[in-house]
C-alpha positions in Angstrom: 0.0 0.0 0.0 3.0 2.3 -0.2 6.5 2.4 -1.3 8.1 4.8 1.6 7.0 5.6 5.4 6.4 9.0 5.7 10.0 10.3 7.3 11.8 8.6 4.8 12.0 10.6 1.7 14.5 12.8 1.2 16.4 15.1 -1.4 18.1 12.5 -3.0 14.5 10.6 -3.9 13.9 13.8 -5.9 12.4 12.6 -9.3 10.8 9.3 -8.3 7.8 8.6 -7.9 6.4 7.5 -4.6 3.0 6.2 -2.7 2.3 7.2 1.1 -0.5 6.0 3.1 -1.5 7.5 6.5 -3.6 10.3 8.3 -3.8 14.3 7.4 -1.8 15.4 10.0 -2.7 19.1 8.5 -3.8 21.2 5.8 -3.2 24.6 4.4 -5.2 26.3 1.1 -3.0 28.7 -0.4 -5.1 30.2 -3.2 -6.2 27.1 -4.4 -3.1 25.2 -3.8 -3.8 22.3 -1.2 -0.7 21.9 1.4 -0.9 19.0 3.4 1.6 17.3 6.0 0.9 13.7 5.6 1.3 11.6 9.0 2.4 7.8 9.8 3.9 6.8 12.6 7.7 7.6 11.5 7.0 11.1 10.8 6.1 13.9 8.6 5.7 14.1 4.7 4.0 17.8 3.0 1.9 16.8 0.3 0.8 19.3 -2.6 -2.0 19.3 -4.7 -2.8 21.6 -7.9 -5.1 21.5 -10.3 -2.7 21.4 -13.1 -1.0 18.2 -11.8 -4.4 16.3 -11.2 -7.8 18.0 -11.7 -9.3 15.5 -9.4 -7.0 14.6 -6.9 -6.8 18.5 -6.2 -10.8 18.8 -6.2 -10.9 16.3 -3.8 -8.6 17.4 -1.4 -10.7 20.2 -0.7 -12.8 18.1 1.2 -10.1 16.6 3.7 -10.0 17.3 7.4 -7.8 16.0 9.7 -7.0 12.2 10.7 -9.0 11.3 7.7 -6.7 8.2 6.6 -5.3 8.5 2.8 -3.1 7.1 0.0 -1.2 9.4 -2.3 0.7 8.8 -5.3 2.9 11.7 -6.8 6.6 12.4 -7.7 9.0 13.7 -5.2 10.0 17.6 -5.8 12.5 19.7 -4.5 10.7 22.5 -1.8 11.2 26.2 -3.4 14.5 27.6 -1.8 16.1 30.9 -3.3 17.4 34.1 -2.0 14.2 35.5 -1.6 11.7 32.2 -0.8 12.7 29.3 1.3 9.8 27.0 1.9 12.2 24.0 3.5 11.6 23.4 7.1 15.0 22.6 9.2 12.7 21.2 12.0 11.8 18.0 9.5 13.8 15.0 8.1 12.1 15.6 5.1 12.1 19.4 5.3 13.9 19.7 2.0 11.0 17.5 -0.4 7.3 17.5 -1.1 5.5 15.5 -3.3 3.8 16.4 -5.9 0.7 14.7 -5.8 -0.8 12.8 -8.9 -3.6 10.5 -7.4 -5.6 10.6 -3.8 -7.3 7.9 -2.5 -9.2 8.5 0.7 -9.7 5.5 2.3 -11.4 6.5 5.5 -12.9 9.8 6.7 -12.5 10.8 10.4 -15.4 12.7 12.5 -14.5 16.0 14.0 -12.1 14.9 17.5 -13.0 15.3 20.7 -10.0 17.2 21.3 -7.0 18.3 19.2 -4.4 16.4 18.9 -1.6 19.2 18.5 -2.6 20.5 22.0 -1.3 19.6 25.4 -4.5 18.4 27.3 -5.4 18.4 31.3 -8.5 16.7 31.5 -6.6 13.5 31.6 -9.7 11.4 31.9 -11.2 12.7 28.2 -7.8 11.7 27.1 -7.6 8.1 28.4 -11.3 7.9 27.3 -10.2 8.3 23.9 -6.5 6.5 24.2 -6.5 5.4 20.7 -6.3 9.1 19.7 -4.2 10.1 22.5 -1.2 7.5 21.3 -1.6 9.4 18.0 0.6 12.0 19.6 4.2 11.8 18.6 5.4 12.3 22.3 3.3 8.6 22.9 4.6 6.8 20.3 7.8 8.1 21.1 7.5 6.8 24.8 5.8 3.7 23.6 9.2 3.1 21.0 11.2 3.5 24.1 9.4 1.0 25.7 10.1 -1.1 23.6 13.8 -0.6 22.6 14.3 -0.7 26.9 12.5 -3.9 27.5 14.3 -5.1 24.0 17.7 -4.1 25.8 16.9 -5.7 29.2 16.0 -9.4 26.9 19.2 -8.7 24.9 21.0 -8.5 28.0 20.0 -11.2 30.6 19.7 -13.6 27.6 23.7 -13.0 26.7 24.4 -12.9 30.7 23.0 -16.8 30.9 19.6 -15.6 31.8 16.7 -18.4 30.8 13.1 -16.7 30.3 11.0 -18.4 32.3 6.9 -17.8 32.2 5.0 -18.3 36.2 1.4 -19.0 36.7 -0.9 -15.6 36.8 -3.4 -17.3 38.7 -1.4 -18.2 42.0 -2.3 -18.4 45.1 -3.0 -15.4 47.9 -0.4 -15.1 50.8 -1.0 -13.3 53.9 2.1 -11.0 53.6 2.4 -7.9 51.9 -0.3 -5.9 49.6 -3.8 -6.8 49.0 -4.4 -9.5 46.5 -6.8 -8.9 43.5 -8.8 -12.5 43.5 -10.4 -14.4 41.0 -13.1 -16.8 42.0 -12.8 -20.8 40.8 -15.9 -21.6 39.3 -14.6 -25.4 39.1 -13.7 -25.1 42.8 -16.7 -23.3 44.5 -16.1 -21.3 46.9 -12.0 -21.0 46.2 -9.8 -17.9 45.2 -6.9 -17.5 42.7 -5.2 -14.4 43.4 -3.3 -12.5 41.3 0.5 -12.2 41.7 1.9 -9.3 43.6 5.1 -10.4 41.9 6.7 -14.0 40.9 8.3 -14.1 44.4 7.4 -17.7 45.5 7.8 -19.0 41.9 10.8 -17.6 41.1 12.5 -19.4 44.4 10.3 -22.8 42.8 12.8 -22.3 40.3 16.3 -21.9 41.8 15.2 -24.7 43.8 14.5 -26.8 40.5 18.2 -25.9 39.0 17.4 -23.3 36.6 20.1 -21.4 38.4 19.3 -18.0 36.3 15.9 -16.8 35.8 14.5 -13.3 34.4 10.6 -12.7 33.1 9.0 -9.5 32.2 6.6 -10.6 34.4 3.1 -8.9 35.1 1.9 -8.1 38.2 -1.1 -6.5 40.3 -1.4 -4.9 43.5 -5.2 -3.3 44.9 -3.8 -0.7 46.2 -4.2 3.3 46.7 -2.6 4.8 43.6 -0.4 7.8 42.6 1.3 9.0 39.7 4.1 6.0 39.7 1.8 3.5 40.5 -0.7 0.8 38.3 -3.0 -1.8 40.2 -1.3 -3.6 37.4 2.3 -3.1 36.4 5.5 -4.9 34.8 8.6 -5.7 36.2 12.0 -6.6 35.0 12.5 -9.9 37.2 15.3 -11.9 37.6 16.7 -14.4 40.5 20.3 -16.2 40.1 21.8 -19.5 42.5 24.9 -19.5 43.7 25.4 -15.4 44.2 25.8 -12.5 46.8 24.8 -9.3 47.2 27.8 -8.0 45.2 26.3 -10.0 42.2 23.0 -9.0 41.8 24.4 -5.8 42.1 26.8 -5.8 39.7 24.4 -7.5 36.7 21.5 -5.1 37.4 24.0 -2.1 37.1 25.2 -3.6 33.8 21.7 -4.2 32.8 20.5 -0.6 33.3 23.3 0.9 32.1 22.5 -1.3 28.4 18.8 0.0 28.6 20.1 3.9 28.7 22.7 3.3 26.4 19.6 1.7 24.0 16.7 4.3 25.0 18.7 7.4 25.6 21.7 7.3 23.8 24.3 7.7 27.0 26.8 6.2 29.4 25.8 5.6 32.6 29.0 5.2 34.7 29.0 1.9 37.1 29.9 1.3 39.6 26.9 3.0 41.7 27.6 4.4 44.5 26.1 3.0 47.7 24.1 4.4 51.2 23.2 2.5 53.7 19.6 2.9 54.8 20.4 4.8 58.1 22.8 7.0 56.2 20.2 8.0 53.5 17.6 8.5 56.0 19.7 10.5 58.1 21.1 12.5 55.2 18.3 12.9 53.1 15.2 11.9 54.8 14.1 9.0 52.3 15.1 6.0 51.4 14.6 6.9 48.1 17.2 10.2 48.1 16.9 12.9 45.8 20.7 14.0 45.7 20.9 16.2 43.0 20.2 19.3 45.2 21.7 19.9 48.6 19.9 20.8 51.1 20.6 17.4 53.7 19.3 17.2 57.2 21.8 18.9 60.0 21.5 17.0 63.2 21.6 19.7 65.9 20.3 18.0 69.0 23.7 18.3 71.0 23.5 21.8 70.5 20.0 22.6 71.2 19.4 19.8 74.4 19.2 22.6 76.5 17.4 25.3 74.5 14.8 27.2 76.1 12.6 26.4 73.5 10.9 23.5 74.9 9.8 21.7 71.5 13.8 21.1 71.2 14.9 20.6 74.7 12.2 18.3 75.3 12.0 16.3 72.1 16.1 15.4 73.1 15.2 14.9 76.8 12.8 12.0 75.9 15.8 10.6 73.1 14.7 12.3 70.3 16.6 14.4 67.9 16.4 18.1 66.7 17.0 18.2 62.9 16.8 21.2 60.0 17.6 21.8 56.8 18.5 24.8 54.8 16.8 26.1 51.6 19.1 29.0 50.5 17.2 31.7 49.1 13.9 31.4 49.9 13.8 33.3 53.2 11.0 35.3 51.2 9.0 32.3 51.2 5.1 33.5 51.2 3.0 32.8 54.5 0.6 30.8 52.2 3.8 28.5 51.3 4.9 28.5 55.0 1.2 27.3 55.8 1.9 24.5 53.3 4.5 23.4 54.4 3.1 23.0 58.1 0.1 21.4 56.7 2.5 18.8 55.1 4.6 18.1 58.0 1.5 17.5 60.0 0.4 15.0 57.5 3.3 13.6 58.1 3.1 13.2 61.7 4.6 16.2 62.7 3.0 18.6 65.6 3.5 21.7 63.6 6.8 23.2 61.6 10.0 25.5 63.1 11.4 27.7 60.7 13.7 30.4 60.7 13.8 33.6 58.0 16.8 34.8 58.2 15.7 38.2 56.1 20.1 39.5 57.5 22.9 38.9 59.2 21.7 40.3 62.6 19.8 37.5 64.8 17.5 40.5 65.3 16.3 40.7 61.5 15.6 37.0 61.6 12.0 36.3 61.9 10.4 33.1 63.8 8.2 32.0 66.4 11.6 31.2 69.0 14.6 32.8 67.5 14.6 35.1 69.9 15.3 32.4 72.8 18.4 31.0 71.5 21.7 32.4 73.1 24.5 33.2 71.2 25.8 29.8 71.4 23.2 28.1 69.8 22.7 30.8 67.3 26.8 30.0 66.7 26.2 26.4 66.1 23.4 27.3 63.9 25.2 29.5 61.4 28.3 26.8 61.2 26.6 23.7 61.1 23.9 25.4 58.8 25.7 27.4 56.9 23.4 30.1 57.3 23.4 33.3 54.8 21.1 36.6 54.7 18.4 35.1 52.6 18.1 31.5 53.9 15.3 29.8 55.2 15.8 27.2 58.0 13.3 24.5 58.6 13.5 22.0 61.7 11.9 18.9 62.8 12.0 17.9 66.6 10.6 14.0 66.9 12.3 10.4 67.4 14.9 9.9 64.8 12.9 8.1 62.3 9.8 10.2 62.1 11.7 13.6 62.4 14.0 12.2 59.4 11.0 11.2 57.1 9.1 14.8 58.2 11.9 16.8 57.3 12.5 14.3 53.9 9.0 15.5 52.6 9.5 19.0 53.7 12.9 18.7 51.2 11.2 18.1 48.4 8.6 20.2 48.8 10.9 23.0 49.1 12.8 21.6 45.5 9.3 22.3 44.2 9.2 25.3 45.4 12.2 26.8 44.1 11.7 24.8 41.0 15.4 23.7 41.7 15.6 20.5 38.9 14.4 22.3 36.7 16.0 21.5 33.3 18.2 19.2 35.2 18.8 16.3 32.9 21.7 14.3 35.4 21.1 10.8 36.3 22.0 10.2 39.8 22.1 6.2 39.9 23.0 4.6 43.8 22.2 1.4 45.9 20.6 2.0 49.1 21.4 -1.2 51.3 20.8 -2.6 54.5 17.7 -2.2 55.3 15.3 -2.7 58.3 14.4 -6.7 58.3 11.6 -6.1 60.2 8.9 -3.0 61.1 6.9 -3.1 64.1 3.0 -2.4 63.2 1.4 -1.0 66.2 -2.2 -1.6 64.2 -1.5 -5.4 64.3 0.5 -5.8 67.3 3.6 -7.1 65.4 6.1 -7.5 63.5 6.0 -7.2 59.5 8.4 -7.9 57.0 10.0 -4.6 55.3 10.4 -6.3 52.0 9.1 -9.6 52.1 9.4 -12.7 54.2 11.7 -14.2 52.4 14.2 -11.8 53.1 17.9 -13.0 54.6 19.0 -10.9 57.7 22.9 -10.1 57.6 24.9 -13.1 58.4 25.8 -11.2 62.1 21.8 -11.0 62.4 21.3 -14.7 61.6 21.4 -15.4 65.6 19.5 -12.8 66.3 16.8 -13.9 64.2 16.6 -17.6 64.7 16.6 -16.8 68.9 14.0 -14.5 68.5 15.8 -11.0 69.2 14.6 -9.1 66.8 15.3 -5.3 67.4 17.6 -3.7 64.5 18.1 -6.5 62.5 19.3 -6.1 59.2 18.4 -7.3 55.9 20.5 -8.1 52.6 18.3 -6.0 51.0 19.4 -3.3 48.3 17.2 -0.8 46.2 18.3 0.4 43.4 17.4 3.8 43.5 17.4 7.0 40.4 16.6 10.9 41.0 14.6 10.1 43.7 12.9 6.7 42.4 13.2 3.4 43.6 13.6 1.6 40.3 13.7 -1.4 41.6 14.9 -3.5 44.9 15.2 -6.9 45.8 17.8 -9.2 48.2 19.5 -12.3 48.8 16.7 -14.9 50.2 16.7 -17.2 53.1 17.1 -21.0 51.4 17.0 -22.9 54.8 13.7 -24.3 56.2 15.1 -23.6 59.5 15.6 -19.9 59.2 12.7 -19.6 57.0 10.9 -21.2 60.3 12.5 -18.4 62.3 11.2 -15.8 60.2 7.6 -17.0 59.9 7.8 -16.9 63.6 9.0 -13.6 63.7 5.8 -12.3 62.0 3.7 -13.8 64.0 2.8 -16.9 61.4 2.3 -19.7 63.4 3.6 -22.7 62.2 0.2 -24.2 61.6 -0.3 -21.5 59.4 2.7 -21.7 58.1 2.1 -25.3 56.9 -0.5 -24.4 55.6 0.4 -21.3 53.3 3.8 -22.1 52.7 4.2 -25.6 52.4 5.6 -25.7 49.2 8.3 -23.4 50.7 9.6 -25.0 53.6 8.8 -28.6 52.1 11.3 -27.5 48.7 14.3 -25.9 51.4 14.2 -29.6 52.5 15.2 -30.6 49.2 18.8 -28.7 48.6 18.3 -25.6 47.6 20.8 -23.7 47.0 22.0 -20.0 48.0 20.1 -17.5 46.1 19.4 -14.1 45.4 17.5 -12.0 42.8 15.8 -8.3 42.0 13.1 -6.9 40.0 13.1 -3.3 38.6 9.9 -1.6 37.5 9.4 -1.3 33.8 7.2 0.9 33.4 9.1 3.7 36.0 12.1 3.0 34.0 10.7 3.8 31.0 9.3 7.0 32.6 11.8 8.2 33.6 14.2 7.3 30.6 11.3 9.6 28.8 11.6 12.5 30.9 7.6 11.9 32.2 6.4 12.6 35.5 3.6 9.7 35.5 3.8 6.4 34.6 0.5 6.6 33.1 2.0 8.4 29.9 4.3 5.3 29.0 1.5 2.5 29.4 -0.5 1.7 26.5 -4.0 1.6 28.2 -3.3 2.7 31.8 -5.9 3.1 34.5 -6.5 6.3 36.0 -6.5 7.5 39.3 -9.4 5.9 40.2 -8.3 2.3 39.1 -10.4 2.4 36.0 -10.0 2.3 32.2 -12.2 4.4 30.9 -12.0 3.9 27.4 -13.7 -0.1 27.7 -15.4 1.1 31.4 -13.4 -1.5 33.4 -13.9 -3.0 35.9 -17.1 -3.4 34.9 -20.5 -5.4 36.6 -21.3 -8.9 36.4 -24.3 -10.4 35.4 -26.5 -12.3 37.3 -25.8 -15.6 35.9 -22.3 -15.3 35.8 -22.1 -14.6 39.8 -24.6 -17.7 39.9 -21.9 -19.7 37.7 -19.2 -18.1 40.4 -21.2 -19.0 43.4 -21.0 -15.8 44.8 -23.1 -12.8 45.9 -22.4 -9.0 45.9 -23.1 -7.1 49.1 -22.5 -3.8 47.2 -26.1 -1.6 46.8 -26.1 1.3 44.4 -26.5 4.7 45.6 -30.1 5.7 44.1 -29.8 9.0 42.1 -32.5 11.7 43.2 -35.0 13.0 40.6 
């Protein structure tokens, strides 16, 4: 149906004669004279038609409008280009040609569009209503390309590293750890529940167990969870698991393997090895376990020097063995009182009583406005300036709690302030690092015990293996590393426990009896029985790393068919109801009664 995609001509075709097929990006009547830019989804092509070149294709191109689908024939012509008229366009691979069109062929016309598709559009839900228009965008097909040429690299790479792809079941079974499970009702097995996998997890161990010794799947997966801009109820992950490996391993194939996928997508060398924080150092430094190090601004600890300030917020929060903390924003001591109240507001979201702040509008302590300067001595004001680095035009923010909450209020307040003061803007670095040694376990004060961090399959460092299996279980530490990029986690994962015993130990830890244990897991414990050997493994997230290889801010631009922020696909209205017989068929009921709409 043609002889050339529609960014392929160039000045070097000029003479031939050519057939295009795709949509009217645009058109242009110039006297008579029909311009337009021909569209597929390489690129760009202008297409002319006059009257003395074909009476009827010209008449008839009076009647296109745009995204009607066509199929031209003409020859290829040099654009007009002298001293006084240049009609090429620089902006276009095929900026230098048009074709001369002989024949049209219009082979389906489009209704007027909902919305324009040269426009930059906020009502995101009209958009994903329409997807199918939406991916007509060049920026989307772009991101979709990209997609492809990263998940193409990742393939490439594992497969050449001794990688074997290996498919797991999608209808698995639910475990009682980590997010909640979509399910699926059995209607063979009334009454049953497949649920769908949170991630290959159990499988994937199945399978070291079995020999396979290196695994990898672009596996899908599906959490019901609350969603934001970098999350999916259903997502894809990069997966991989390898026998016979240490932390230093997986490490070092997954920063070989991302390093391919930017070479691929974007074109540049991403320098390995990553650098690496501990968790405790990032949160200390940065507030998050997820750092954004590509501004400044780390958390001072300052509660040697303010222990005795007469400020009782400070004093007191070190007193009871918590810790005074701040940060500074340089600049922005003009920051608006609305912006201050924002700030508060979202460090009492965070758990936070309220929010200290100093504007330091000079150099006197006199000129520096806040709710308590004025009852720190000279000493603390000292320690302040040095440890701060205080300037005429700073603004200081503090957070007074027990380490770990006054760490993650003051790591929100960060990056609200970056948001601010719009300080990555245009800042096109990648900042690649491993954030390791992590928590093993979290205490959940809603359950009355302990929870995994990751998962419970996690090892605890080899000097926390005691610890574990004799039930001490304050600060133990996991071989856990997240692989972390401008403030993303792109992925994390950990060497796994591979011996019934310890697994035993862990269940226990979480409060999994071992009847329950038995019961959920027995295909776990009953295969560490069996020689399984030492293993380890990671999973990135696709579709984040394809985000944010594409410069987006939301995974939902670099999905196909995403849902939106409700969970739902507009475009097919999913999740939709079932019908009465099919729920008879599933053996179940819904409880769920509409709301009845007033007249």
């Amino acid at each position: 149906m043609r002889t050339h995609h529609c960014n392929e001509i160039r000045s070097e075709h000029i003479g031939e004669t050519v057939t295009l097929i795709g949509w009217v990006n645009s058109t242009r009547d110039h006297g008579g004279v029909i311009f337009i830019d021909m569209r597929d989804r390489e690129g760009l092509t202008q297409v002319i038609f006059r009257p003395d070149d074909s009476q009827e294709a010209a008449k008839l191109s009076h009647t296109l409008r745009n995204e009607d689908v066509i199929q031209i024939t003409g020859k290829v012509a040099a654009r007009l280009k002298t001293e006084e008229t240049d009609s090429t366009n620089a902006e276009l691979a095929t900026g230098e040609i048009e074709i001369v069109a002989t024949t049209l062929t219009i082979v389906n016309k489009a209704e007027v569009l909902p919305f324009q598709l040269d426009k930059e559009l906020s009502n995101e839900d009209l958009r994903l209503k329409h997807r199918y228009l939406d991916l007509r965008r060049p920026r989307l097909t772009n991101n979709l390309r990209q997609r492809h040429l990263i998940t193409k690299a990742a393939r490439d790479f594992l497969s050449d590293e001794g990688f074997i792809e290996v498919e797991t079941p999608i209808l698995s079974k639910a475990t009682p750890e980590g997010a909640r499970d979509f399910l699926v009702p059995s209607r063979i097995n009334p009454g049953k529940f497949y649920a769908l996998p949170q991630a290959p997890q159990q499988y994937k161990q199945m399978l070291m167990v079995a020999g396979i010794e290196r695994y990898f799947q672009i596996a899908k997966c599906f959490r019901d969870e609350d969603l934001r801009s970098d999350r999916q109820p259903e997502f894809t992950q990069i997966d991989i698991e390898a026998s016979f490996v240490e932390q230093d391993d997986i490490i070092g194939i997954v920063e070989k393997l991302l390093a391919s996928m930017f070479s691929k997508s974007r074109g540049v060398e991403v320098p390995t090895p990553f650098e690496r924080l501990t968790w405790k150092e990032a949160m200390n430094r940065f507030g998050s376990d997820k750092p954004e190090r590509r501004v400044g601004m780390e958390l001072v600890e300052l509660s040697e020097d303010l222990k005795d300030c007469e400020f009782r917020v400070f004093s007191g929060t070190v007193a009871s063995g918590g810790v005074v903390k701040a940060i500074n924003a340089k600049g922005f001591a003009d920051i608006s009182t609305g912006q201050i109240d924002k700030l508060t507001k979202l460090a009492q979201e965070a758990g936070a009583k309220g929010l200290a702040y100093i504007q330091v509008r000079g150099d006197d302590v006199s000129k520096w406005r806040s709710p308590f300067a004025k009852r720190l001595t000279e000493t603390e004001v000292e320690a302040l300036r040095t440890k701060l680095n205080i300037e005429a035009g700073d603004l200081i923010l503090f957070a007074a709690d027990q380490w770990e909450p006054a760490c993650e209020v003051l790591g929100r307040i960060r990056m609200e302030v970056c948001s601010l003061q719009n300080l990555l803007e245009g800042n096109d670095d990648l900042d690649f690092l491993w954030v390791t040694e992590f928590p093993l376990l979290a205490y959940d004060e809603e359950e009355d015990r302990h929870v995994a961090v990751h998962h419970p399959f996690t090892r605890p460092l080899k000097e926390d293996e005691e610890k574990l299996r004799n039930g001490d279980l304050d600060g133990l530490r996991a071989q856990a590393y997240d692989v972390v990029l401008n403030g993303y986690e792109l992925g994390g994962g950990s060497i796994r426990i591979h011996e019934a015993d310890l697994q035993s130990s862990m269940f226990k830890a979480l409060g999994i009896s071992e009847e329950e244990a038995a019961v959920e897991f027995a295909h776990i414990l009953d295969a560490f029985k069996f020689g399984a050997p030492p293993h380890g493994g990671l999973a990135l997230g696709l579709d984040r790393v394809v985000m944010l290889a594409c410069r987006e801010d939301s995974i939902r631009e670099v999905i196909a068919f995403p849902k939106n922020n409700k969970g739902m696909e507009i475009m097919t209205s999913s999740p939709g109801s079932a019908t009465p017989i099919a729920l008879r068929d599933l053996r179940i009921k819904s409880t769920y009664v509409e709301k009845q709409k007033s007249e």
